[in-house]
Structures are given as C-alpha cells and as structure tokens.
C-alpha positions in Angstrom: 45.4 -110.7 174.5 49.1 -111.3 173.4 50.2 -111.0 169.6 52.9 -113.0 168.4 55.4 -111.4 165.8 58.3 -112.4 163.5 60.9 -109.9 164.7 64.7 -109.4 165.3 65.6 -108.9 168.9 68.9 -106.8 170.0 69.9 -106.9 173.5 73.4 -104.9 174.3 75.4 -104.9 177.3 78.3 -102.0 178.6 81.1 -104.4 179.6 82.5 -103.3 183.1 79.7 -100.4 183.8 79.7 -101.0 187.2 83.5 -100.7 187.9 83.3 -98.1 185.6 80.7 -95.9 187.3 82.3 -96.9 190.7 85.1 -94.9 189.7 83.2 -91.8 188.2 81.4 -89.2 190.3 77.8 -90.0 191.1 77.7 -86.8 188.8 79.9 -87.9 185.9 78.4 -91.8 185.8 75.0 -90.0 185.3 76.5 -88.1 182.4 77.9 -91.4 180.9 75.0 -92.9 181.2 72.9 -90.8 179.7 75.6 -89.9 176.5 75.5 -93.8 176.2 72.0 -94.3 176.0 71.3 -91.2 173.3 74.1 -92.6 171.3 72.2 -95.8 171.4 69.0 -94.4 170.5 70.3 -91.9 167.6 71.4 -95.4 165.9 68.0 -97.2 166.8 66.1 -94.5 165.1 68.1 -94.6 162.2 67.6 -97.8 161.7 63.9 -98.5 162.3 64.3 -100.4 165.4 62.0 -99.9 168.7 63.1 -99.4 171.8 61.3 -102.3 174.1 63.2 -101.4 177.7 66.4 -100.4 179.6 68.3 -103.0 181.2 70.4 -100.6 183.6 73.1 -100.3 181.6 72.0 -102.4 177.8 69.0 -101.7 175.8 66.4 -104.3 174.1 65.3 -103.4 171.0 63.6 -105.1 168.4 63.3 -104.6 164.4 61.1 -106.1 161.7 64.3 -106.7 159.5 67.0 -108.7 160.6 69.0 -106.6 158.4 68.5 -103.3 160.0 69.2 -105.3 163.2 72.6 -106.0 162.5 73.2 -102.8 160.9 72.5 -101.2 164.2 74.5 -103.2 166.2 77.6 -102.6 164.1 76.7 -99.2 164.3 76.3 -98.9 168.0 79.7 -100.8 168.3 81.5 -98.0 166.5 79.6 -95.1 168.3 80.2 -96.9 171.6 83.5 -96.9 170.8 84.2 -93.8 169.4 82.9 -92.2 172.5 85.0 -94.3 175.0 88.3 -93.2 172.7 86.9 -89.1 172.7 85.9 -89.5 176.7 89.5 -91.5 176.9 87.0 -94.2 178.8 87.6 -97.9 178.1 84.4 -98.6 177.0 83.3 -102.2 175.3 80.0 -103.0 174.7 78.5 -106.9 173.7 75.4 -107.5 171.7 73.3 -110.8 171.0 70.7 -110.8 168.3 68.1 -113.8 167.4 65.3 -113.8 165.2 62.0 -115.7 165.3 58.2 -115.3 166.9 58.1 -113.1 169.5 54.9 -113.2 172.2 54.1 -109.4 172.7 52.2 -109.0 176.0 51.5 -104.7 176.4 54.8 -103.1 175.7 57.1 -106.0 176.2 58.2 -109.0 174.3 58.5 -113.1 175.4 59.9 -116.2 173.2 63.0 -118.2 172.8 64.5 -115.4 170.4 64.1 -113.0 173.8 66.2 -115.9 175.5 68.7 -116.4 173.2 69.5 -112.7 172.1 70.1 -112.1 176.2 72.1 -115.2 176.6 74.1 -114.6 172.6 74.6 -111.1 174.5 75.9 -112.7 177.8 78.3 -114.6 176.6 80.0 -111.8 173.6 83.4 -110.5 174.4 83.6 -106.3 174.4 83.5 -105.5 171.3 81.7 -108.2 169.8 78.3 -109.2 168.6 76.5 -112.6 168.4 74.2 -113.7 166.5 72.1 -116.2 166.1 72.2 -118.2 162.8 69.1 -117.5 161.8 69.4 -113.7 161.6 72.5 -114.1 159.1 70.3 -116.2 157.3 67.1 -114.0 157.2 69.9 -111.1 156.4 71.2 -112.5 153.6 72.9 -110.5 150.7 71.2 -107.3 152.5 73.8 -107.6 155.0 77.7 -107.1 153.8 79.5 -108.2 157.0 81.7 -110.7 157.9 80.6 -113.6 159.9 82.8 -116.7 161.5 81.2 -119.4 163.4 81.5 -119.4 167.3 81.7 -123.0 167.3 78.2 -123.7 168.5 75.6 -124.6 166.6 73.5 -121.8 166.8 75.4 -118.6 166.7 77.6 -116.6 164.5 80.3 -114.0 165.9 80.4 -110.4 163.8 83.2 -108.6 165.0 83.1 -105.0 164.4 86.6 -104.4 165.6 89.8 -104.8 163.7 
C-alpha cells in the first residue's frame, strides 16, 4: 500500500563528476567519492533529513520541514566547497528543492515535488540552489536566506556563494 506525505525533497548534483573522476585514479575518484558523500551525510544528519537514494554522484533526501531542507543545502554548498578549495579540486555542486505530497512506495518516494526538485536541480548553475516557490513559502521567517526570482514562475534561486 503507498502512503502519501507532505515533505521537502532535496536532490544534489556534483557538477563535472565525470570529467572530474576521468582525470583521477580509479583509486583517488573512489576516495572523492566517498569524502563527498560523508560530507553529505554529516549535514543530512544534522539536519533531520533522510537519505532516500544515491544518484551516482547526487543524493535524494527528503525532510519534514522545508526549513531544515534549505538549511542543508546551504550547508552542503559550503562543505562541498570547502573540500574542493582543501583537495585544490574544482568542485561545484547544484541542488533543487520542492515541497508538496509525496507518494511513498517501500523505501522510495513518487510525486510532482520528486519531479520538480530533479529538474530545479538540473537546471542550477554550480554553486547554486533552486527552489521551488513553495518551499520559501512553507520556510518562512524560519529561514534567513536570501532569495531572487529565477524568472519562472515557480522557482526561486539561493545562492550560497558570494
């Protein structure tokens, strides 16, 4: 039987990973890979968010606060970054985040809000996350950040960059 939810839904995306790993030892892009995924995780954890699948190089998570959702994702911005400045890598990383009922079907999760955090994420630069405008809206005051409109309709650019 499948549950529906009200949840956020996170997707991220390591811009480049490919040419990026191409260029690493089959050693090295293992080691990458792995340091980007725990730095991932630490700020998922800290910020009440589940882990729903890997994506090969991208996570999708989901939160019951839209709040804690964007937190994260400014957070993994910075750790992301901070890494690819220690590891003198150039790493960017995009994120997408909608809001809305989720169908959950075992461990995974269905709905527009799936579809629109994955395309929100698609179409970020590095270094950038989009969200939808309902997620600044179910945010509110809770969340401090900066928003300007992407020119769409539906979505709302957060850059974590200066």
């Amino acid at each position: 039987m499948a549950l529906t939810e009200n949840l956020t839904v996170l997707f991220t995306d390591l811009v480049g990973s490919t040419e990026l790993t191409s260029a690493l030892t089959v050693e090295a892009a293992d080691e990458l890979r792995r340091q980007h995924f725990s730095l991932l995780r630490q700020a998922i954890a800290s910020h009440g968010g589940t882990e729903v699948k890997s994506l090969g190089d991208g996570l999708m998570v989901v939160f019951t606060s839209a709040a804690s959702a964007l937190a994260c994702a400014v957070v993994m911005q910075q750790l992301v970054e901070r890494h690819g400045a220690t590891a003198d890598l150039p790493l960017l990383m995009r994120i997408g985040v909608s809001a809305g009922e989720l169908v959950r079907e075992g461990d995974d999760y269905f709905g527009e809000p799936v579809i629109e955090a994955s395309r929100l994420c698609g179409d970020a630069d590095g270094g950038q996350i989009l969200v939808a405008d309902l997620v600044r809206a179910l945010a509110g005051r809770r969340c401090p950040l900066a928003f300007s409109s992407r020119g769409c309709s539906s979505s709302r650019a957060c850059r974590t960059r200066s």
